[in-house]
Biopython code that builds the backbone (N, CA, C, O; Angstrom):
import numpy as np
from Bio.PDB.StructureBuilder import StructureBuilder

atoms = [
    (1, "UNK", "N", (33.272, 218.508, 115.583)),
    (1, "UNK", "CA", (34.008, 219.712, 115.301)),
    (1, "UNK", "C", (33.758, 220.150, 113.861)),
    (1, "UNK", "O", (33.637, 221.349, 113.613)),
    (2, "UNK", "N", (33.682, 219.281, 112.957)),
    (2, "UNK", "CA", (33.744, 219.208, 111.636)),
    (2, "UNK", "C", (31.965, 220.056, 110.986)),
    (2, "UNK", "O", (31.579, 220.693, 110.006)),
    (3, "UNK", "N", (31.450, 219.574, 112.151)),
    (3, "UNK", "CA", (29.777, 220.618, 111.716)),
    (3, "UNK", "C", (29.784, 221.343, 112.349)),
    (3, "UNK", "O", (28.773, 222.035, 112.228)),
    (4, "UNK", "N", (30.753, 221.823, 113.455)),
    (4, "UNK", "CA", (30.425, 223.087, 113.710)),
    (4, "UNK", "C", (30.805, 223.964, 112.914)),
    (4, "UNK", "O", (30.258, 224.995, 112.521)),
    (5, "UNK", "N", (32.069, 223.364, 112.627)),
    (5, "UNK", "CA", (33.105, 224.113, 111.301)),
    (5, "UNK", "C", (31.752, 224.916, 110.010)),
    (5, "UNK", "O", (31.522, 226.061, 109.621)),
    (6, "UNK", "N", (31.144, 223.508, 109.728)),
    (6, "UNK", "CA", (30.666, 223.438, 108.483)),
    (6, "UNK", "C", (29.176, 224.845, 108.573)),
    (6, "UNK", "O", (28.791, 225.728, 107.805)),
    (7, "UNK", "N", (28.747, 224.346, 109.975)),
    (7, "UNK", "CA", (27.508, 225.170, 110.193)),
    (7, "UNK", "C", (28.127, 227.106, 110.359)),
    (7, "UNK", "O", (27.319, 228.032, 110.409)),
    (8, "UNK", "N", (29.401, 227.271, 110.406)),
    (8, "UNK", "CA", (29.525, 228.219, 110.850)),
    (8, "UNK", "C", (29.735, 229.197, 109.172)),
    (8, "UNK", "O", (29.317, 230.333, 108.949)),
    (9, "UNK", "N", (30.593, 228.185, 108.109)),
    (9, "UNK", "CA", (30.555, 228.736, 107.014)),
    (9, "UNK", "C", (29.368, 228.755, 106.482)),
    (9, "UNK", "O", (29.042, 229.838, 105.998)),
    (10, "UNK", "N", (28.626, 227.912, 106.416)),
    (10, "UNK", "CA", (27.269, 228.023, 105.652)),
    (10, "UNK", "C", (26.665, 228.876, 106.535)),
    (10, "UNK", "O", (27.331, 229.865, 106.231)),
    (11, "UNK", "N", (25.864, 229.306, 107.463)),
    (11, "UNK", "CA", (25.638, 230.457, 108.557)),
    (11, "UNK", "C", (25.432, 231.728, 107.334)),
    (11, "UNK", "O", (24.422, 232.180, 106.795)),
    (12, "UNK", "N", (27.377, 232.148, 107.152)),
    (12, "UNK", "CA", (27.278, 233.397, 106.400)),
    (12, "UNK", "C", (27.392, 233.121, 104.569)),
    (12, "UNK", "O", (27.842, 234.017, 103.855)),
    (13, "UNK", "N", (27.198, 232.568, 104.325)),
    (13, "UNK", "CA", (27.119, 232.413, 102.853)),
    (13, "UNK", "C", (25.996, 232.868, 102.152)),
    (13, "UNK", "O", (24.946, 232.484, 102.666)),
    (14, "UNK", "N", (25.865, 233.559, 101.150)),
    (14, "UNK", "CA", (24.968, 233.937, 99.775)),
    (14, "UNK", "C", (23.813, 232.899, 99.112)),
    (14, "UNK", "O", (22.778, 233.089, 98.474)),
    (15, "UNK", "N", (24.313, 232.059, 99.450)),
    (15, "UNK", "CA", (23.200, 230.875, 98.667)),
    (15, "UNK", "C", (22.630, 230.412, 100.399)),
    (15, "UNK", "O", (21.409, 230.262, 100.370)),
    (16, "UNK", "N", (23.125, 230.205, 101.604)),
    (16, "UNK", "CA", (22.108, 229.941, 102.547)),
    (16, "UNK", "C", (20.895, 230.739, 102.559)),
    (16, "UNK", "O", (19.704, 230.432, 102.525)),
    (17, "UNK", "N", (21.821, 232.391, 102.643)),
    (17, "UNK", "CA", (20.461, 233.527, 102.888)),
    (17, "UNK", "C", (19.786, 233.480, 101.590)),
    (17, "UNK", "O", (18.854, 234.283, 101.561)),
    (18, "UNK", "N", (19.939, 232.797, 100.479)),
    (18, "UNK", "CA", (18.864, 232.852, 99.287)),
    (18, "UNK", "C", (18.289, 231.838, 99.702)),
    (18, "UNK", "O", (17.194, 231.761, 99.145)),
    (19, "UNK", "N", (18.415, 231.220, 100.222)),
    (19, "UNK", "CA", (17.637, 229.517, 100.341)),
    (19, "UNK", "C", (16.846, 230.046, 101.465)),
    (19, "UNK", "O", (15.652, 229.773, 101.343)),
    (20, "UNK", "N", (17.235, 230.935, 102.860)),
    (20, "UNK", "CA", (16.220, 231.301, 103.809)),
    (20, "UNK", "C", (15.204, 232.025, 103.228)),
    (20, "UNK", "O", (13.993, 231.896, 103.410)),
    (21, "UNK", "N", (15.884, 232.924, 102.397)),
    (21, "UNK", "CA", (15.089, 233.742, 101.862)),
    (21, "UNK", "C", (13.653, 233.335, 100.878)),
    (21, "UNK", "O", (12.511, 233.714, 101.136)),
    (22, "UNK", "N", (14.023, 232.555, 99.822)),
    (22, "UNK", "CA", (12.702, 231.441, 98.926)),
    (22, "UNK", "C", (12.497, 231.116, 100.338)),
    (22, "UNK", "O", (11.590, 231.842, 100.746)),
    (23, "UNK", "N", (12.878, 230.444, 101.155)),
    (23, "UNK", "CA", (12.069, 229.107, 102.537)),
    (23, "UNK", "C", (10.837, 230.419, 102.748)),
    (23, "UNK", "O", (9.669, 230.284, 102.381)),
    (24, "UNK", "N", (11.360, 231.611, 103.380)),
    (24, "UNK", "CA", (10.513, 232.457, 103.950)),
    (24, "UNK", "C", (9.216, 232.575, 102.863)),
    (24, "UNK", "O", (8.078, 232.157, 103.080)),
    (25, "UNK", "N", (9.628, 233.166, 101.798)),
    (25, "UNK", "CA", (8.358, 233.476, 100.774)),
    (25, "UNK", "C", (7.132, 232.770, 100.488)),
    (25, "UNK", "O", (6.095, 233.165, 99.955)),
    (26, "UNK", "N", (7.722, 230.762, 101.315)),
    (26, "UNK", "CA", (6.126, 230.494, 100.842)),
    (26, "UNK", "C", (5.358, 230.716, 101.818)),
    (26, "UNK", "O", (4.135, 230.838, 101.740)),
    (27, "UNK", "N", (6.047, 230.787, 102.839)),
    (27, "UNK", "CA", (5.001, 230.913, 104.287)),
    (27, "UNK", "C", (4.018, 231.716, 104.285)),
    (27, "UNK", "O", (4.667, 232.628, 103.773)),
    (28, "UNK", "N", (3.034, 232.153, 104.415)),
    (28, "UNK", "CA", (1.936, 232.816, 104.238)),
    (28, "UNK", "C", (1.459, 233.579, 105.513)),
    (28, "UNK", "O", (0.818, 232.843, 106.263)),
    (29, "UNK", "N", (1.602, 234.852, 105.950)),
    (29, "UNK", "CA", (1.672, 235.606, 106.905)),
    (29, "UNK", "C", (-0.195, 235.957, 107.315)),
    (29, "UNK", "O", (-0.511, 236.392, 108.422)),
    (30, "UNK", "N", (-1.209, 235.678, 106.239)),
    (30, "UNK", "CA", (-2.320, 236.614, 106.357)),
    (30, "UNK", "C", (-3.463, 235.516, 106.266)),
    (30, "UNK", "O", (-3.526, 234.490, 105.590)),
    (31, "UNK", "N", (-4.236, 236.013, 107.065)),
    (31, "UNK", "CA", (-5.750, 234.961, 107.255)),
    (31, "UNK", "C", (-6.528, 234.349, 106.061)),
    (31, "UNK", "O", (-6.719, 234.846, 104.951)),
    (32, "UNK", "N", (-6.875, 233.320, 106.481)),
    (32, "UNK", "CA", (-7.427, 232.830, 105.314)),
    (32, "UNK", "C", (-8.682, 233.023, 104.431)),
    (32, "UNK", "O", (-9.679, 233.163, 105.139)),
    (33, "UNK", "N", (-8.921, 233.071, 103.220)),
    (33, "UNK", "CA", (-10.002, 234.126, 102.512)),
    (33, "UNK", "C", (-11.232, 233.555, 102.961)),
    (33, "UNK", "O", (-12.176, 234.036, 103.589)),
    (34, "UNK", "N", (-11.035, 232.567, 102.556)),
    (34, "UNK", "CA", (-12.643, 232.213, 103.836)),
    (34, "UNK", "C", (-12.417, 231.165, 104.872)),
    (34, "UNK", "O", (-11.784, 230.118, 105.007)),
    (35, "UNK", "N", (-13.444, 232.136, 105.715)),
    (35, "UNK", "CA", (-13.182, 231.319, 107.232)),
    (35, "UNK", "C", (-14.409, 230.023, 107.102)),
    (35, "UNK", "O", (-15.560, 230.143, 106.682)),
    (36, "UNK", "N", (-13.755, 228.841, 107.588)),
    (36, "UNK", "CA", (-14.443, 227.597, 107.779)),
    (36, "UNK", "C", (-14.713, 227.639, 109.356)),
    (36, "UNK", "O", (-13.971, 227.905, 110.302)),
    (37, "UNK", "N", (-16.545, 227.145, 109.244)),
    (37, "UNK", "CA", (-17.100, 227.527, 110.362)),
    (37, "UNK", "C", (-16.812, 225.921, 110.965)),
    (37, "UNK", "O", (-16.017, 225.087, 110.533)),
    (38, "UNK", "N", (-17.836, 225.815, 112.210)),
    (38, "UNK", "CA", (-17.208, 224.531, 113.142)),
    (38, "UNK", "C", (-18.598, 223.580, 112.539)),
    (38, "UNK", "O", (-18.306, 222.386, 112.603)),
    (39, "UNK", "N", (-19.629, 223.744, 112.131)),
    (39, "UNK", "CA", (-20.291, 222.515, 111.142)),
    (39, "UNK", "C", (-19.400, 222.499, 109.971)),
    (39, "UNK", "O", (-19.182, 221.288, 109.991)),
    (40, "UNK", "N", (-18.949, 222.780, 109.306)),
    (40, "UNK", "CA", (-17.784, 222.598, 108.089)),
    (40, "UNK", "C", (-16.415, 221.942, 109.027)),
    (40, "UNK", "O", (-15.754, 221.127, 108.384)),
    (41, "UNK", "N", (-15.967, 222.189, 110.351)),
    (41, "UNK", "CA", (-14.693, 220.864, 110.106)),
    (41, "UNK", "C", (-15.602, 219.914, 111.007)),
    (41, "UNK", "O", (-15.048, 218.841, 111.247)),
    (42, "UNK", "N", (-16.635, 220.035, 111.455)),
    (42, "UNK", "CA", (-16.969, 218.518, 112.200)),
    (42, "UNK", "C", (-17.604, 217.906, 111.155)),
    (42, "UNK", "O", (-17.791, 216.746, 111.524)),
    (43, "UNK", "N", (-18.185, 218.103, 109.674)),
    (43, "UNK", "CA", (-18.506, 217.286, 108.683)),
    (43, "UNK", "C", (-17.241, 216.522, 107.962)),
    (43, "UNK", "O", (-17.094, 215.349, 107.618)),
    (44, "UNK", "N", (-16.467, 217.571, 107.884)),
    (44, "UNK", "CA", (-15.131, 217.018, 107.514)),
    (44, "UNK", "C", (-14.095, 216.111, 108.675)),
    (44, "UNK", "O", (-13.207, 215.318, 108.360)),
    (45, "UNK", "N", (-14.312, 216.314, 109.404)),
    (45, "UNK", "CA", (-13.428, 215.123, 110.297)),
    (45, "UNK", "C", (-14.442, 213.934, 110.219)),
    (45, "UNK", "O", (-13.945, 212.814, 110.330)),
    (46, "UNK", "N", (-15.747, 214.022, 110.050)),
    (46, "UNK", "CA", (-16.713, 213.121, 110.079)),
    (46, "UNK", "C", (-16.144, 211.879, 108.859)),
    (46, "UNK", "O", (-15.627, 210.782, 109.065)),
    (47, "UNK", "N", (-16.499, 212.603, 107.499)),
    (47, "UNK", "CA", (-16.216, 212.234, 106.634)),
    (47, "UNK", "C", (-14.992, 211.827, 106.412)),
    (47, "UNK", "O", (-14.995, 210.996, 105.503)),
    (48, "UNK", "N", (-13.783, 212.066, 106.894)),
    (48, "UNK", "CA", (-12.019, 211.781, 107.249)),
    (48, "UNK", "C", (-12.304, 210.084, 108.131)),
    (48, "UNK", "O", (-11.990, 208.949, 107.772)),
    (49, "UNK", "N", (-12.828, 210.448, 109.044)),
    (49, "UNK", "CA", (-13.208, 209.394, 110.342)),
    (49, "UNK", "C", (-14.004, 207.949, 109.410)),
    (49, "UNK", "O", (-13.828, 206.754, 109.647)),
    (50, "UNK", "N", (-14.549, 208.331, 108.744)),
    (50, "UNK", "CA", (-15.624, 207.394, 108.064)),
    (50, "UNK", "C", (-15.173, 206.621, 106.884)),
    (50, "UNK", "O", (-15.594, 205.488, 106.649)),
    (51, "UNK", "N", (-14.186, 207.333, 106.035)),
    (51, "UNK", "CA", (-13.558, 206.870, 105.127)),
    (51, "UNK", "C", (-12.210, 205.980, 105.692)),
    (51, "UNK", "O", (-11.727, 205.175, 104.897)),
    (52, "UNK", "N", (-11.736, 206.078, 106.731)),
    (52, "UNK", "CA", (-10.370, 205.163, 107.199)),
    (52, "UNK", "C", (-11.307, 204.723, 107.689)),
    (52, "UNK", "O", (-11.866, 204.158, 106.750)),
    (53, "UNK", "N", (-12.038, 204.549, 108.760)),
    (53, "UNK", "CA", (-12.477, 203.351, 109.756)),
    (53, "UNK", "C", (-13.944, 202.372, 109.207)),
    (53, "UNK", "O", (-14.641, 201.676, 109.945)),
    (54, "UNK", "N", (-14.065, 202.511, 108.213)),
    (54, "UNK", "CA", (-15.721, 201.698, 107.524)),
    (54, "UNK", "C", (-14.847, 200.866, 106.864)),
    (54, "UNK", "O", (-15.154, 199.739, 107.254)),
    (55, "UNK", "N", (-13.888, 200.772, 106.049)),
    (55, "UNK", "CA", (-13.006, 199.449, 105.322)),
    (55, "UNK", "C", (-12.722, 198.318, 106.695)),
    (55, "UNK", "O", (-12.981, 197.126, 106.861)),
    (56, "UNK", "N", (-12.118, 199.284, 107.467)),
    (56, "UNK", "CA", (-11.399, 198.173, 108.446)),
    (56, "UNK", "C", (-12.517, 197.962, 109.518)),
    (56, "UNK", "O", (-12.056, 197.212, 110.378)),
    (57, "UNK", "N", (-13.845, 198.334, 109.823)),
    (57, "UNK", "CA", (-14.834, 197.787, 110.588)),
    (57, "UNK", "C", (-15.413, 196.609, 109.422)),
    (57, "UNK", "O", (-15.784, 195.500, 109.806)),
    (58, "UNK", "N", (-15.430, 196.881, 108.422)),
    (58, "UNK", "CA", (-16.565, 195.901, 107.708)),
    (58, "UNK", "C", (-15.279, 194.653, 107.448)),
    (58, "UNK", "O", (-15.788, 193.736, 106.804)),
    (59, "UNK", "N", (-14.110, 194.425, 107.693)),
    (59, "UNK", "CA", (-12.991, 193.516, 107.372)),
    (59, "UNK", "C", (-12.777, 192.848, 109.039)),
    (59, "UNK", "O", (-12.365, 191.690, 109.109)),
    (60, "UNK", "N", (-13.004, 193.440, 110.047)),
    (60, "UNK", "CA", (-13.127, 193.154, 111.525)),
    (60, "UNK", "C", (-14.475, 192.151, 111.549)),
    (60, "UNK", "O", (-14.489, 191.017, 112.028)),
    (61, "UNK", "N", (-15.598, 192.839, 110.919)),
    (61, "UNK", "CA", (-16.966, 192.046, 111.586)),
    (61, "UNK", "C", (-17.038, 190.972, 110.639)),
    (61, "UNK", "O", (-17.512, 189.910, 111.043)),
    (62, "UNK", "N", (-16.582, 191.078, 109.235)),
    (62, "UNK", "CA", (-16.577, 189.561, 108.508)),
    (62, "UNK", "C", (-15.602, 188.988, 108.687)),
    (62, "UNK", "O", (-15.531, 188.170, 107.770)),
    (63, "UNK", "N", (-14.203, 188.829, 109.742)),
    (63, "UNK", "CA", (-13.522, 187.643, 110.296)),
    (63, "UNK", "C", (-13.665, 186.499, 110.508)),
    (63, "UNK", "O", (-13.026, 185.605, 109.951)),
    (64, "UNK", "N", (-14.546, 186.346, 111.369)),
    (64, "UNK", "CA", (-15.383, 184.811, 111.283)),
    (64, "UNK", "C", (-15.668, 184.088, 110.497)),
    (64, "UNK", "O", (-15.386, 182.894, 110.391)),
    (65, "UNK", "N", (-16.814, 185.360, 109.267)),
    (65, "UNK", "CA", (-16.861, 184.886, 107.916)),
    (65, "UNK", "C", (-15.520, 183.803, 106.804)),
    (65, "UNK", "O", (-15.528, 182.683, 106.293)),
    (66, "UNK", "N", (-14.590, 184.899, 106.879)),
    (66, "UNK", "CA", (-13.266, 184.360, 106.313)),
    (66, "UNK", "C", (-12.984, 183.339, 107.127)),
    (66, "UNK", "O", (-13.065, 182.299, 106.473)),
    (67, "UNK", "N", (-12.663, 183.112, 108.349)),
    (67, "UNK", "CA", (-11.721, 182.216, 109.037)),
    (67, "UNK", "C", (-12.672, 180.971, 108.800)),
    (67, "UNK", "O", (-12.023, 179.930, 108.699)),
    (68, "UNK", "N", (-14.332, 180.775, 108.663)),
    (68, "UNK", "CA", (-15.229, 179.708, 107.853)),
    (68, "UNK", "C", (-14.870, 179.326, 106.469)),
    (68, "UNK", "O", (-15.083, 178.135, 106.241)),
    (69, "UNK", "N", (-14.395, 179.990, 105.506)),
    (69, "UNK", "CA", (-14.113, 179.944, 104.241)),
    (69, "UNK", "C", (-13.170, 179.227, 104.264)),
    (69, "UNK", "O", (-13.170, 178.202, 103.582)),
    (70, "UNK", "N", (-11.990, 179.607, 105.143)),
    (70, "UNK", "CA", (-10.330, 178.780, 104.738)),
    (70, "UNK", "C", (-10.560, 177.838, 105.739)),
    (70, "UNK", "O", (-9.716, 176.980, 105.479)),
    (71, "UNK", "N", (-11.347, 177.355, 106.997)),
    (71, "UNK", "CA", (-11.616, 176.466, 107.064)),
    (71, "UNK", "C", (-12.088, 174.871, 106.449)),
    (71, "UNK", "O", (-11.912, 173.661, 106.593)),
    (72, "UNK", "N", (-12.775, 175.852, 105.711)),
    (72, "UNK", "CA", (-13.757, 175.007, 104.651)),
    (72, "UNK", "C", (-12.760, 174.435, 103.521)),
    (72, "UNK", "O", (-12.539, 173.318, 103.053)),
    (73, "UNK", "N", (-12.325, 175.575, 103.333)),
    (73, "UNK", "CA", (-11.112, 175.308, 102.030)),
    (73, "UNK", "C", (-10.257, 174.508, 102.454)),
    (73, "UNK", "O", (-10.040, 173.731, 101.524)),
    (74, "UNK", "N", (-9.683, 174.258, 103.261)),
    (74, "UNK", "CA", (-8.441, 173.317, 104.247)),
    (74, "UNK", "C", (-8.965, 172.246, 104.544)),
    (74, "UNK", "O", (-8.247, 171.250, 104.629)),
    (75, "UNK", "N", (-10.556, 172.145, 104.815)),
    (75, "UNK", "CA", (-11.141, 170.739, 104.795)),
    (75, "UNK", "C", (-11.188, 169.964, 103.853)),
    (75, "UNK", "O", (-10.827, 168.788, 103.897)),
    (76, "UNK", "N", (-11.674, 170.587, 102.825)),
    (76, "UNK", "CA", (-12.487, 170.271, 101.223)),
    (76, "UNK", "C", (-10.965, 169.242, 100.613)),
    (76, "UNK", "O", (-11.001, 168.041, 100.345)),
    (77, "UNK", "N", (-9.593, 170.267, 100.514)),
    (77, "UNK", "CA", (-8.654, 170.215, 99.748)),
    (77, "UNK", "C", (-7.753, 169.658, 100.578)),
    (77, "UNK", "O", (-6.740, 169.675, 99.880)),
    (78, "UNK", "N", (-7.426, 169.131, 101.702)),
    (78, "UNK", "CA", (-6.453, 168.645, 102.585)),
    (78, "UNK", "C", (-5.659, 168.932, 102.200)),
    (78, "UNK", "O", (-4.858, 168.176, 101.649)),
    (79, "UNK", "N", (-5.482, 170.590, 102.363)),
    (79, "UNK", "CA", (-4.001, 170.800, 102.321)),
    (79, "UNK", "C", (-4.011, 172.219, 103.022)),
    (79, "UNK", "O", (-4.868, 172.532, 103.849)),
    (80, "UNK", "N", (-2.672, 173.297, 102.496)),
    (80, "UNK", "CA", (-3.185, 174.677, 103.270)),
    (80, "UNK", "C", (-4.047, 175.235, 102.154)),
    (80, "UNK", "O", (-4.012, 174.618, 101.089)),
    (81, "UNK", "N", (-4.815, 176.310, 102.239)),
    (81, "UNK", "CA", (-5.525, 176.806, 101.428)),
    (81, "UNK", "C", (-4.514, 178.570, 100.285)),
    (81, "UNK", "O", (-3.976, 179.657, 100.496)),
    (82, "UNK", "N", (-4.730, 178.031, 99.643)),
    (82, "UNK", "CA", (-4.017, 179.104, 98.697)),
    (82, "UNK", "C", (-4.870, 180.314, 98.163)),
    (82, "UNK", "O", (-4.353, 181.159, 97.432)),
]
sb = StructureBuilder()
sb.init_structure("model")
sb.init_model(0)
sb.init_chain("A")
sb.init_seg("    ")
for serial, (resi, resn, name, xyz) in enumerate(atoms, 1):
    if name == "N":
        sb.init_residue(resn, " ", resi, " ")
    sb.init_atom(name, np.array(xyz, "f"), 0.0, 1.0, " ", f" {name:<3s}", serial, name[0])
structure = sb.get_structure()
């Protein structure tokens, strides 16, 4: 009851419609000055795609690698490896 209350005064108040009002102004109603063709976003999703997934492929295929290392290390040092 208490937000409907609340939503109904704020609704008509002076500082909501200034606050809709700035909200509205940044929105941008008109096309963009230059149009990006479809080789410009498939290089760019390329390059998006390549930068997240090349860290975590090259950390996937040397697993083995590592899980040999702290092996080794856990052998060497009989203990856990730090």
């Amino acid at each position: 009851m208490f937000s409907a209350l609340k939503a109904r005064l704020l609704r008509g108040s002076k500082v909501m419609e200034a606050y809709w009002q700035a909200h509205r102004s940044i929105i941008h109603h008109k096309p963009p000055k230059d149009k990006i063709g479809p080789m410009q976003s498939v290089f760019t999703i390329c390059v998006f795609a390549v930068t997240l997934l090349a860290p975590a492929g090259w950390i996937l295929h040397h697993i083995p690698d590592y899980r040999q290392r702290a092996s080794a290390q856990h052998h060497n040092h009989g203990g856990p490896c730090t």
